[in-house]
C-alpha positions as a printed NumPy array, in Angstrom:
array([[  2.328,  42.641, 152.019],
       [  5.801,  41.843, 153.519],
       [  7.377,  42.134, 150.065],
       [  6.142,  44.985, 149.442],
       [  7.03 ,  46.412, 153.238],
       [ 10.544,  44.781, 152.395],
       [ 10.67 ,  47.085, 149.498],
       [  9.67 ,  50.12 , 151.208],
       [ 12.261,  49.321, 153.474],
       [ 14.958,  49.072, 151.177],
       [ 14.089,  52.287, 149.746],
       [ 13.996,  54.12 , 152.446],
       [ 17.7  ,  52.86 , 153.353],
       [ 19.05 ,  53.87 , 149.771],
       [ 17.645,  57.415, 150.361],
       [ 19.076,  57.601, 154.212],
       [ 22.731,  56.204, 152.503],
       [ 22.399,  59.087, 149.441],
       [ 21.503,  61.776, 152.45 ],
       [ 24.225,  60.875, 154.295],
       [ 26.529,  61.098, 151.439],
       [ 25.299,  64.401, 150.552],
       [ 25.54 ,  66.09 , 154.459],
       [ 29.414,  64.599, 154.444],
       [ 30.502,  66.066, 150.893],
       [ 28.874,  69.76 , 152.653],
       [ 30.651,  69.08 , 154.841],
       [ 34.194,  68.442, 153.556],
       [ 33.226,  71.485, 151.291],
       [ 32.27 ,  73.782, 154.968],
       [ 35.6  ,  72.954, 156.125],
       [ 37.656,  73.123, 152.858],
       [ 36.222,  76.438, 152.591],
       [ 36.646,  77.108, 156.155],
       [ 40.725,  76.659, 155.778],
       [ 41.366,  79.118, 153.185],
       [ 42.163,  82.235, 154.016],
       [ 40.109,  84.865, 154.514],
       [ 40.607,  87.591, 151.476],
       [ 40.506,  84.389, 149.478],
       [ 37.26 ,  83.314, 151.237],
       [ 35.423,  86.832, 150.625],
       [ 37.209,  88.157, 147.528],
       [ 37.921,  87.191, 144.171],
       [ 40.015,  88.408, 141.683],
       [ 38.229,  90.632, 139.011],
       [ 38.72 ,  89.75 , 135.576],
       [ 41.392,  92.847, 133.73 ],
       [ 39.015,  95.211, 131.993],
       [ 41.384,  96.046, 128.745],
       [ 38.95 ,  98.218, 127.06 ],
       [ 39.255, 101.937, 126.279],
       [ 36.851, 104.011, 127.535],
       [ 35.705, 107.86 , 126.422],
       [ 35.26 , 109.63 , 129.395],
       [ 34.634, 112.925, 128.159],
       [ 34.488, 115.067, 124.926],
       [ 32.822, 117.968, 123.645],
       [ 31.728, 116.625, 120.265],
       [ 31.114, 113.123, 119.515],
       [ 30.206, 112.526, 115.705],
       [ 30.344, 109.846, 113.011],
       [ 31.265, 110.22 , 109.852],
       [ 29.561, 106.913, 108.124],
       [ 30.699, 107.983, 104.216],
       [ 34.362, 109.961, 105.641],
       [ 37.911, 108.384, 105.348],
       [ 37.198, 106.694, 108.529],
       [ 33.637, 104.933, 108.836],
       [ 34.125, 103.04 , 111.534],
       [ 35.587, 105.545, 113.701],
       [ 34.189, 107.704, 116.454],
       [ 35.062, 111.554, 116.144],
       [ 35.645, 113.202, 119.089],
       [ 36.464, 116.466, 120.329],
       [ 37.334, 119.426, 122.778],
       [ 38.561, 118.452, 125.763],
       [ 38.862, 114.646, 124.969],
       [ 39.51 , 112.361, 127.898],
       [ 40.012, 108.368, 127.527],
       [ 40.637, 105.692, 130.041],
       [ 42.518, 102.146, 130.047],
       [ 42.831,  99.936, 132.637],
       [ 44.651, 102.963, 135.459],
       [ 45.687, 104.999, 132.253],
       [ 44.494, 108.464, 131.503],
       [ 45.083, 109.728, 128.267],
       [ 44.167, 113.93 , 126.93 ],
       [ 44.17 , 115.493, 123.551],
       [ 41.967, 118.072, 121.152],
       [ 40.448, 115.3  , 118.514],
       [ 40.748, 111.736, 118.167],
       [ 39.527, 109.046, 116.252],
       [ 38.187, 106.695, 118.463],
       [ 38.052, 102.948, 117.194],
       [ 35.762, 101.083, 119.725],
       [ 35.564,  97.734, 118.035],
       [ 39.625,  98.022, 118.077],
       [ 40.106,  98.94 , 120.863],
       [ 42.097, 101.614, 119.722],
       [ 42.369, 105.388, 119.757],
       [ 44.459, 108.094, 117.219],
       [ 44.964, 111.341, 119.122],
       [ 45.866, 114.602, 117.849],
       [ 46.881, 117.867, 119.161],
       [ 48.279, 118.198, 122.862],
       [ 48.455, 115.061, 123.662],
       [ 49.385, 114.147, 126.661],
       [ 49.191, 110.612, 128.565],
       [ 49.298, 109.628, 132.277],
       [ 50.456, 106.271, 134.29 ],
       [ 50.289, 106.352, 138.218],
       [ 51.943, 109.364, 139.896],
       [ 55.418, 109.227, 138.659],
       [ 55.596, 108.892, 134.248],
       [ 53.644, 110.984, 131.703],
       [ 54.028, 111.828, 128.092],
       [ 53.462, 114.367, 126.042],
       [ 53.585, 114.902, 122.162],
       [ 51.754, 116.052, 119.015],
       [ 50.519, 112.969, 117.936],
       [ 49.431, 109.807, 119.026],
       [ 48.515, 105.763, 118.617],
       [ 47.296, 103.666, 120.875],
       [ 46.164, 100.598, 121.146],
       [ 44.469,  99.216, 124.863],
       [ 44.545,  95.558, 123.231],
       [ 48.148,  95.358, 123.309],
       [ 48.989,  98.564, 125.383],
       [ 50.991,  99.986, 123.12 ],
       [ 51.208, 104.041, 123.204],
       [ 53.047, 105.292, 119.641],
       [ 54.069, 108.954, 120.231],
       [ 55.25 , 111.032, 117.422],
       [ 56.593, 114.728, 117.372],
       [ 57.705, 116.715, 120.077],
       [ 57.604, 114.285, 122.505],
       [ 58.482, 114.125, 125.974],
       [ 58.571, 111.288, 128.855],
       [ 58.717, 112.278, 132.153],
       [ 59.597, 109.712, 134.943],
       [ 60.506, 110.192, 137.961],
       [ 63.431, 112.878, 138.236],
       [ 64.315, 111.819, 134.712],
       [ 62.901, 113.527, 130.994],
       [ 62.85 , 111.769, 127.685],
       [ 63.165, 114.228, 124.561],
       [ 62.673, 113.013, 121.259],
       [ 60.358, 112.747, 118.068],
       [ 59.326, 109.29 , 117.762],
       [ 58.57 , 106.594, 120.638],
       [ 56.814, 103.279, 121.462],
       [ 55.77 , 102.833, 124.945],
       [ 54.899,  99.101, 125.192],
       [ 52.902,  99.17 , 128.775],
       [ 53.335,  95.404, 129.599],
       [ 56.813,  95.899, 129.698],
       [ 56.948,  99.453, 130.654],
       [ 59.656,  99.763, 127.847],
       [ 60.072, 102.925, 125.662],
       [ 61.566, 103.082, 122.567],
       [ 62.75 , 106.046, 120.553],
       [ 64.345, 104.861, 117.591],
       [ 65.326, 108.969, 115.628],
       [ 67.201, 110.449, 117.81 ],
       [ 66.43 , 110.951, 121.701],
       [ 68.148, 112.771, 124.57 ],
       [ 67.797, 111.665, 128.249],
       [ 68.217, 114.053, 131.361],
       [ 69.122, 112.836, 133.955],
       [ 70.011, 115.635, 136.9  ],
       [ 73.5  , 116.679, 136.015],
       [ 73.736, 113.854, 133.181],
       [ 72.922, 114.156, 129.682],
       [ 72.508, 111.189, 127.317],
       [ 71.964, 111.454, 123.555],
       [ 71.798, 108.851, 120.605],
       [ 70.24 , 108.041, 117.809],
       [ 68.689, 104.514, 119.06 ],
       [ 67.258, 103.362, 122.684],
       [ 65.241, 102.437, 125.037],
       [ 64.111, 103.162, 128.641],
       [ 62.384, 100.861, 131.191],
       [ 60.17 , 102.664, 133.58 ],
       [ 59.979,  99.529, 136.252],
       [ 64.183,  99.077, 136.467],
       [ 64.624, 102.36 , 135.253],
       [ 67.526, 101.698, 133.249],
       [ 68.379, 102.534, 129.948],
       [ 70.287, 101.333, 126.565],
       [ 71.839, 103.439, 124.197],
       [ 72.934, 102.831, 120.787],
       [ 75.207, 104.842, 117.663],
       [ 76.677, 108.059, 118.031],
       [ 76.23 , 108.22 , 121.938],
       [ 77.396, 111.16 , 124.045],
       [ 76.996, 111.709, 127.223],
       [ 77.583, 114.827, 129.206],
       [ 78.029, 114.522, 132.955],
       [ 79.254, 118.043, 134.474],
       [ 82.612, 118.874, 132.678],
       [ 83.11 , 114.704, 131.965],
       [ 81.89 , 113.827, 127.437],
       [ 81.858, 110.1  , 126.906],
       [ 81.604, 109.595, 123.299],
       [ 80.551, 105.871, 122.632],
       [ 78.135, 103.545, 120.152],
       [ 76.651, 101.175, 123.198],
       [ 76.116, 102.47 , 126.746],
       [ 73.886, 101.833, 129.541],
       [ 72.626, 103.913, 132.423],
       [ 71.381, 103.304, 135.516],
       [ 69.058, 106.218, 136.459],
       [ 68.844, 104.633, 140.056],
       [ 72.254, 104.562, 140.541],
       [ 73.453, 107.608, 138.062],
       [ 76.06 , 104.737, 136.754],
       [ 77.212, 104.2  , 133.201],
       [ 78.606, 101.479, 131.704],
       [ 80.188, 102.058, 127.954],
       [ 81.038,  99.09 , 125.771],
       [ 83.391,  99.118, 122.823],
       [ 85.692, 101.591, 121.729],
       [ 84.822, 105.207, 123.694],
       [ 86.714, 108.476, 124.315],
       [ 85.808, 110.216, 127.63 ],
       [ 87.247, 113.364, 127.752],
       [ 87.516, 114.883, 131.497],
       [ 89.246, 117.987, 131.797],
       [ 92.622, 117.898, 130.482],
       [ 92.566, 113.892, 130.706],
       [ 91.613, 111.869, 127.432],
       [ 90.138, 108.379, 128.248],
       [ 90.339, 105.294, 125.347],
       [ 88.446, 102.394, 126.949],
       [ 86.507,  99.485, 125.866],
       [ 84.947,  98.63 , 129.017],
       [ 84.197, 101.424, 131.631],
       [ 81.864, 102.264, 134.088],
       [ 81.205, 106.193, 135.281],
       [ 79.356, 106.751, 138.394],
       [ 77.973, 110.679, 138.288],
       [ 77.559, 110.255, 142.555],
       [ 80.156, 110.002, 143.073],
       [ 82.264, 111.503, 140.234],
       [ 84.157, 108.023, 140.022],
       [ 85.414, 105.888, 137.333],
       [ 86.5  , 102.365, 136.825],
       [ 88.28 , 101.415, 133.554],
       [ 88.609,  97.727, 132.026],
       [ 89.864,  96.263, 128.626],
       [ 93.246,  97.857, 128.734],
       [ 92.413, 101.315, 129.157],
       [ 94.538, 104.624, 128.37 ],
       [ 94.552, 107.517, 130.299],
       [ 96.43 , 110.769, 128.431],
       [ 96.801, 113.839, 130.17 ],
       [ 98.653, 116.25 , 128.001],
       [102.458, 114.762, 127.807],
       [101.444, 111.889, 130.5  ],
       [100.166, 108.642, 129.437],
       [ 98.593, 105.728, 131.628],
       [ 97.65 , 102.391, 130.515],
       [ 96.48 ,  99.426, 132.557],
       [ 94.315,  96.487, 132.644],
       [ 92.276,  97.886, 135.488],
       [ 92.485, 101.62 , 136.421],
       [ 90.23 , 103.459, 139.226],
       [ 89.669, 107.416, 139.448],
       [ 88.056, 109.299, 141.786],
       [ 87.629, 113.1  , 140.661],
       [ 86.076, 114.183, 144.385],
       [ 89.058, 111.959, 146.226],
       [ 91.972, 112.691, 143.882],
       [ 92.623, 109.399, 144.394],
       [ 93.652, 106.77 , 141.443],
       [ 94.852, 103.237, 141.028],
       [ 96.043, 100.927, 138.442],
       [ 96.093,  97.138, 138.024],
       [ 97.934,  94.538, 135.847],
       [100.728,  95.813, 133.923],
       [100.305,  99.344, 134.32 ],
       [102.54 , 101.479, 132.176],
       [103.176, 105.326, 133.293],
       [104.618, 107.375, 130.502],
       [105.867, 111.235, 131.084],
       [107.194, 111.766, 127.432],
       [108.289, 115.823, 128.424],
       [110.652, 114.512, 130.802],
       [111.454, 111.078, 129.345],
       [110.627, 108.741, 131.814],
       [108.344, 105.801, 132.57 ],
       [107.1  , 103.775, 135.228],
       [105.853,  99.917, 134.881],
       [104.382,  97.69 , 137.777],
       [101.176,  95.545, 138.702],
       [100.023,  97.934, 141.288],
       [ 99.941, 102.037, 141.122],
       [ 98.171, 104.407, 143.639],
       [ 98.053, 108.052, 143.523],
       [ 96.64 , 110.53 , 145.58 ],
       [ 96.136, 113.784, 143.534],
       [ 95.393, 116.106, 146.302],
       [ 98.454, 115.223, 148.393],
       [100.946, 114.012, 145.446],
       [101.427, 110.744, 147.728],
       [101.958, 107.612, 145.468],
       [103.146, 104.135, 145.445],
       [103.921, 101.599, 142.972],
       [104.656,  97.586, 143.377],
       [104.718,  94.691, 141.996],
       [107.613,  94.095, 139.565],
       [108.151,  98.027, 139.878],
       [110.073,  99.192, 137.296],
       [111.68 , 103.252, 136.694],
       [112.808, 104.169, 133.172],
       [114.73 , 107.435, 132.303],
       [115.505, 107.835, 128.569],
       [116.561, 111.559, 128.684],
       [120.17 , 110.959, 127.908],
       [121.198, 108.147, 124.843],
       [121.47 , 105.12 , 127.649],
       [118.064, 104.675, 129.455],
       [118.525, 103.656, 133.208],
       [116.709, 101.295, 134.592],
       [115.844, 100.861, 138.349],
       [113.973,  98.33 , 140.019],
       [112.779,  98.193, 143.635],
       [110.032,  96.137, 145.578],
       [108.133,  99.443, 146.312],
       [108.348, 102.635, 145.341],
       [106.642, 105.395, 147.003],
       [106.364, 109.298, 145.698],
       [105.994, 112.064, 148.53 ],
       [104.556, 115.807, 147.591],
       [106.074, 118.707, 149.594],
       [104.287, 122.394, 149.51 ],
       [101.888, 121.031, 146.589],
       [100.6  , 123.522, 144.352],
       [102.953, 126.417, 144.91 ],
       [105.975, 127.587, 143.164],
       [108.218, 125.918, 145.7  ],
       [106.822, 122.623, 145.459],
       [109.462, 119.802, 145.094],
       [109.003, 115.574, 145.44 ],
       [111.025, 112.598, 147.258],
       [110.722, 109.135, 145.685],
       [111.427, 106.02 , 147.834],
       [112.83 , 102.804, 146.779],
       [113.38 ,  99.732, 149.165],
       [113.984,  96.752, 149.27 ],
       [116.305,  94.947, 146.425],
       [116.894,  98.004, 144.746],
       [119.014,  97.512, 141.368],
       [120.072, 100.032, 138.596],
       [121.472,  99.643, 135.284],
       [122.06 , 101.566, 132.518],
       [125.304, 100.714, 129.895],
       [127.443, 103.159, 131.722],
       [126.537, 102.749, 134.898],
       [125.487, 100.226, 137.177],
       [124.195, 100.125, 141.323],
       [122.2  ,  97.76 , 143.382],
       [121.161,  98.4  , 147.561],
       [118.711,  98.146, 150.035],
       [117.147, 101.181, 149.781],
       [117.288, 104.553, 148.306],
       [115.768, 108.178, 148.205],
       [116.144, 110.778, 145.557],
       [114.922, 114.546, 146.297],
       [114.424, 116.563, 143.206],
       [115.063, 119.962, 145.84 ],
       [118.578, 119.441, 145.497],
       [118.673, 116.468, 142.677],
       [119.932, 113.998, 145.11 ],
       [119.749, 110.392, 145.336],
       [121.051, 108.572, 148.034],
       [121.958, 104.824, 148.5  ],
       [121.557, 103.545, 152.326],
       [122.785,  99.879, 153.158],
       [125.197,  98.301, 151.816],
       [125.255, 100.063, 148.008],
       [127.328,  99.288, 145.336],
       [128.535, 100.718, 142.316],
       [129.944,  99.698, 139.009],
       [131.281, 102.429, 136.037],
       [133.231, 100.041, 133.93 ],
       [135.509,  98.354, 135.685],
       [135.459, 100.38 , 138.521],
       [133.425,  99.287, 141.747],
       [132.852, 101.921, 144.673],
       [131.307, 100.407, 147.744],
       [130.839, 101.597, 150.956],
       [127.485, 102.884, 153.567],
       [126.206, 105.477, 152.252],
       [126.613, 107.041, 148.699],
       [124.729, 110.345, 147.231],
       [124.805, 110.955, 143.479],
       [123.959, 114.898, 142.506],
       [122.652, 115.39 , 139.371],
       [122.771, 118.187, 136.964],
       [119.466, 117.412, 134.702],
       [119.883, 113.865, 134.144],
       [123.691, 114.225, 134.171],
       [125.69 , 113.07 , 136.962],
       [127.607, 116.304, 138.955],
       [129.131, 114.363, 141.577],
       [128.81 , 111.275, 143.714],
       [129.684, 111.221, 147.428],
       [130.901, 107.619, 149.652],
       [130.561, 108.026, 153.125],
       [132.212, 105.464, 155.717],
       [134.273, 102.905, 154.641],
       [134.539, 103.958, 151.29 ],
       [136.25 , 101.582, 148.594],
       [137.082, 101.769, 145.246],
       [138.329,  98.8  , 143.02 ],
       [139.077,  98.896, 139.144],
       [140.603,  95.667, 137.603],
       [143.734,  96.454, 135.376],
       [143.649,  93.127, 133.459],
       [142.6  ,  89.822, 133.602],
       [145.12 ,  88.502, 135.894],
       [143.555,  89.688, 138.723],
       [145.397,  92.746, 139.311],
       [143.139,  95.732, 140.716],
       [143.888,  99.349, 141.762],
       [142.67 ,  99.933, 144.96 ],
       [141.422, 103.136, 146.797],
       [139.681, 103.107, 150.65 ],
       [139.199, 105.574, 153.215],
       [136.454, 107.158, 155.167],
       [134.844, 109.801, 152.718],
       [135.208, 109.648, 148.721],
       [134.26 , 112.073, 146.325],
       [134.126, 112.171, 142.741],
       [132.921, 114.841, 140.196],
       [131.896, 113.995, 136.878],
       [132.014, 115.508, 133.69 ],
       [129.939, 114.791, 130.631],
       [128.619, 111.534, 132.651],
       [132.307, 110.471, 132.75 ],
       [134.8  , 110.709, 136.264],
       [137.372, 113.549, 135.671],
       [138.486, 113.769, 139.554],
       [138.813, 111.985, 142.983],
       [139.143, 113.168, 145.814],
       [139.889, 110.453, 149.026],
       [139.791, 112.148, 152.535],
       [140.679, 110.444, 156.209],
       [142.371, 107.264, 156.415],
       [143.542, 106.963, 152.862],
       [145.185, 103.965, 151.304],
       [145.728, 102.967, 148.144],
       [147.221, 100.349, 145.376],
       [148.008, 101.091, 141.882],
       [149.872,  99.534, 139.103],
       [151.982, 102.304, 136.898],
       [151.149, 101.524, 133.097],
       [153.86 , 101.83 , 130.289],
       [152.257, 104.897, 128.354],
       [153.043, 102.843, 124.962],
       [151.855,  99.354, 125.257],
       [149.791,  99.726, 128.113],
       [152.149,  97.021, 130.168],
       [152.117,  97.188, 134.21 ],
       [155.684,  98.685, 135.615],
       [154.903,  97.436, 139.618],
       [152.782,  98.152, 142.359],
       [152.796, 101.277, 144.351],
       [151.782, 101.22 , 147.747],
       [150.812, 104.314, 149.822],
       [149.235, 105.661, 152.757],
       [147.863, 109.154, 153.442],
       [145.353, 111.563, 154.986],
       [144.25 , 113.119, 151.464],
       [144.46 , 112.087, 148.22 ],
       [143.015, 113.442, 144.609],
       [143.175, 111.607, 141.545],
       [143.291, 113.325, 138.19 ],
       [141.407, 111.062, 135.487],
       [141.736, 111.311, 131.588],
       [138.55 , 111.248, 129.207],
       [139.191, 108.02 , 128.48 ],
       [138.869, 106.799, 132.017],
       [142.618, 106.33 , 132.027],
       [144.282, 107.911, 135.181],
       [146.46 , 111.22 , 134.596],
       [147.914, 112.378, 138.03 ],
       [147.825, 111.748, 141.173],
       [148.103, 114.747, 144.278],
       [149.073, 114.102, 147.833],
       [150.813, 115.382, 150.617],
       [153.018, 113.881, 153.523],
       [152.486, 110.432, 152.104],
       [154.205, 107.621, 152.912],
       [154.273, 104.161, 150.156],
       [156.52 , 102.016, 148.236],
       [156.761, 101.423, 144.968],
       [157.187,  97.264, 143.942],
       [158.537,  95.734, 140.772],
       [156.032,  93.22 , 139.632],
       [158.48 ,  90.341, 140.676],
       [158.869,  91.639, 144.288],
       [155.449,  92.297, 145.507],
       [154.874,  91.179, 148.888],
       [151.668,  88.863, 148.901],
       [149.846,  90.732, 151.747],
       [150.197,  94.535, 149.437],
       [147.921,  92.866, 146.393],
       [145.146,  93.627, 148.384],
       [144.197,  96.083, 151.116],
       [142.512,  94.123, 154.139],
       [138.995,  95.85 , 153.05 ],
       [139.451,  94.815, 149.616],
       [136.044,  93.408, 148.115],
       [135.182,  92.574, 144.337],
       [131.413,  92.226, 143.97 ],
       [130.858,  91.521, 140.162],
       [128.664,  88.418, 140.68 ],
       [126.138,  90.727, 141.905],
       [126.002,  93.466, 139.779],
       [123.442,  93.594, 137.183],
       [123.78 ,  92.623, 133.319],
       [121.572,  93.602, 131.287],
       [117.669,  95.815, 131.838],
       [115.77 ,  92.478, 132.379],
       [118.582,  91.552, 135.124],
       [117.251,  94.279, 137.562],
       [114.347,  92.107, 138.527],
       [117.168,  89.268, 139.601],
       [118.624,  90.029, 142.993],
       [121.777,  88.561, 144.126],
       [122.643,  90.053, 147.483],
       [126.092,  89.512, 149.155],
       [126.779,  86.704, 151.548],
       [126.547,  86.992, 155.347],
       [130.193,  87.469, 155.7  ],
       [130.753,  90.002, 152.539],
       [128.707,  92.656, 154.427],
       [130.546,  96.238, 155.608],
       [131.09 ,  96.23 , 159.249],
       [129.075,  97.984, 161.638],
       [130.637, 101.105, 162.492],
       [129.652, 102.787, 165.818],
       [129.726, 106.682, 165.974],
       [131.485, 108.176, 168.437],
       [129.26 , 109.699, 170.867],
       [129.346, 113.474, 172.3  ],
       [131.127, 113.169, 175.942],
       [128.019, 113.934, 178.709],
       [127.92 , 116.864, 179.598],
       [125.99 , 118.262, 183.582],
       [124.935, 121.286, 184.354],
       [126.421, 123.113, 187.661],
       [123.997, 122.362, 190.347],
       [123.607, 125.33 , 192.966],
       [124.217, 124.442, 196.432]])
């Protein structure tokens, strides 16, 4: 009897331990249920129904001995349905064990609110969501329309392909080719050979270029023409944003607009903004008028003909047989009365300015050169060289006639050196304004007004041998100079000099107390503009202060 109670016992503790058990595990489940959220605690996710469904049709048939036994037949008004996609036609051949339907006649096929398709003909396939459109077909997405014969719209990537030819419109943008592809969820786009796009009066002719529809950009890759206008673009790399009628160039990129030429590593155009830019090596060609423009920087406004160019700047003018080279740390272009038959330009060079060409030579601080009245002028400290002649002095102005030099003007402490041989013997010509015309690019006459002084050695007229040293003083003086740079006559009146044998020269007449020979500094060669070599402290022209107008007071009534 106790053995058997024991028992009892001990069974009815094994079933209190397994109850106990079971009420705790309920209970970690209660509150592990408890924690989850609630759309997870009251809703599960339903399982993807990929099946195509008839919705409606007026005709249903089967045609157990036809070409297609195991197909449905269905028509008038046909209406099928696959997991949120509507697709309409005449007839179809509906494949239920496939999963698949062949649609003919008006077909036309529906996803969400924003893309539909329409076309003759029809494949698809709800197993792998795969719509095959053939003839006359036509995506619409958005604000943008798909034309061409043959597609494949894969749904699970929302990719179409057209693969014979397509044409996408895009707004003002018009993209044809005979390969590419379109995603509806980035709603960007490849195309592939014999690409052209038109956007407004801009053709891009390309093999490879992709469009943004979001962002109306294009971005062409390999060789491509774009022809805006009266510009011709050859790029490699390019992007064209239809916005904002903007384009950025890459790959070394050439820019032709009828006789001008622009090439650059980088280039930037704005057709709303007039505004372009160039970067890395940019080369500006104007083959009418024979000139050329090189630096690392260009900007140009085309609305206000404002420009600037730095960076290893560099001016080329070819029109005559020597080309001139200038060089300057900046120079800018200014536009007066812009698009009217008086319209004329200033360019700007400063800082480090240097010229050369084989006849001529100049460096100064800074210059200006006004094509109203063919002027350049030379401000601070300028200096030039013509053979072995050296004018110096504050200002200088060089008229042109074409590209020809007319006449070139020294004003204030004007000085003019030429070195006779190389013993050191120079003639010598200073005073406060210098002018001398040219002819045929060479100096035929001088003319020396206020303060004049001068040194020159006589030559024999046979060998060429120096006579002496004639020293004078005047208040005007012209020079007369031969073709061959060699000095004729010389014009002057109530002068006053002497004239020294070459043993008796007093030392202090070899050189007139202004006298300055500046040869170290002028440039060499083309590549030798980019090398400055300014003067020392001590080498610079004096200050000269202008004599002021005497102040002047008005009666005051009493």
């Amino acid at each position: 009897m106790t053995i058997s109670v024991k028992r009892h016992n001990k069974q009815n503790g094994g079933h209190r331990i397994i109850i106990a058990l079971v009420l705790c595990l309920f209970g970690f489940c209660l509150i592990s249920a408890m924690s989850l959220p609630r759309d997870k605690q009251t809703k599960r996710k339903k399982p993807k129904d990929d099946r195509v469904y008839l919705i409606h049709s007026d005709e249903l048939m089967f045609d157990q001995f036809g070409n297609n036994p195991g197909a449905q037949i269905v028509k008038g008004k046909v209406h099928f349905s696959n997991d949120g996609a509507q697709l309409w036609c005449d007839s179809a051949y509906f494949y239920q064990e496939q999963n698949s339907v062949e649609a003919f006649g008006h077909v036309r096929f529906k996803q969400g609110d924003t893309l539909t398709l329409t076309c003759d003909y029809a494949q698809y396939d709800g197993q792998e969501q795969m719509m095959r459109a053939r003839r006359n077909v036509v995506l619409r997405h958005r604000q943008q329309t798909l034309y061409t014969d043959s597609l494949d719209y894969d749904r699970m990537y929302d990719n179409a392909y057209f693969f014979e030819g397509g044409k996408l419109v895009d707004g003002k943008d018009v993209l044809v080719a005979d390969w590419g592809e379109y995603n509806a969820s980035s709603r960007e786009a490849a195309f592939y050979y014999k690409v052209r796009m038109r956007s407004g009066k801009d053709v891009v002719d390309t093999d490879t270029l992709f469009y943004d529809t979001r962002l109306s950009l294009a971005h062409v890759v390999g060789p491509s023409k774009i022809t805006s206008g009266d510009n011709v673009i050859n790029t490699t790399d390019a992007y064209l944003d239809s916005k904002s009628d903007s384009s950025k160039l890459f790959g070394r990129s050439t820019i032709i607009n009828k006789e001008k030429v622009i090439v650059g590593d980088s280039l930037y155009h704005n057709s709303k903004t007039g505004i372009s830019e160039g970067f890395g090596n940019v080369i500006y060609t104007d083959t009418l008028n024979k000139n050329s423009l090189t630096c690392d920087h260009l900007f140009y406004d085309d609305n206000t003909g404002y420009g600037f160019a730095t960076r290893r700047a560099l001016m080329k003018e070819y029109s005559q047989k020597d080309t001139l080279y200038v060089h300057a740390d900046t120079l800018k272009l200014y536009t007066f009365n812009i698009n009217t038959d008086s319209v004329y330009r200033k360019v700007h060079g400063y800082r480090k300015v240097r010229a050369y060409r084989t006849d001529v030579q100049a460096v100064c601080d800074s210059m200006v050169f006004c094509s109203l009245d063919s002027c350049l002028t030379m401000y601070n400290d300028p200096i030039a060289w013509s053979g072995e002649r050296q004018l110096i002095g504050e200002v200088m102005k060089v008229y042109f006639n074409d590209s020809t030099v007319r006449m070139a003007q020294v004003i204030g402490q004007a000085l003019s050196v030429e070195k006779v041989d190389d013993d050191n013997h120079y003639n010598q010509l200073s005073s406060r304004l210098l002018d001398a015309y040219f002819n045929d690019g060479a100096i035929r006459r001088v003319v020396s007004t206020g303060n004049v002084r001068s040194v020159f050695y006589p030559q024999d007229s046979k060998d060429s041998t120096l006579m002496g040293l004639n020293y004078m003083e005047t208040d005007t003086m012209r020079m007369f100079v031969s073709a061959d740079r060699k000095l004729e006559k010389i014009r002057t009146s109530r002068a006053s000099g002497t004239m020294y044998p070459l043993t008796q020269i007093p030392p202090e007449r070899y050189r007139l107390p202004d006298f300055a020979w500046f040869d170290g500094v002028r440039p060499i060669s083309p590549e030798d503009v980019f090398n400055w070599r300014g003067k020392s402290a001590g080498e610079k022209l004096k200050a000269v202060r202008r004599r002021e107008a005497p102040l002047q007071k008005l009666p005051t009534t009493p």
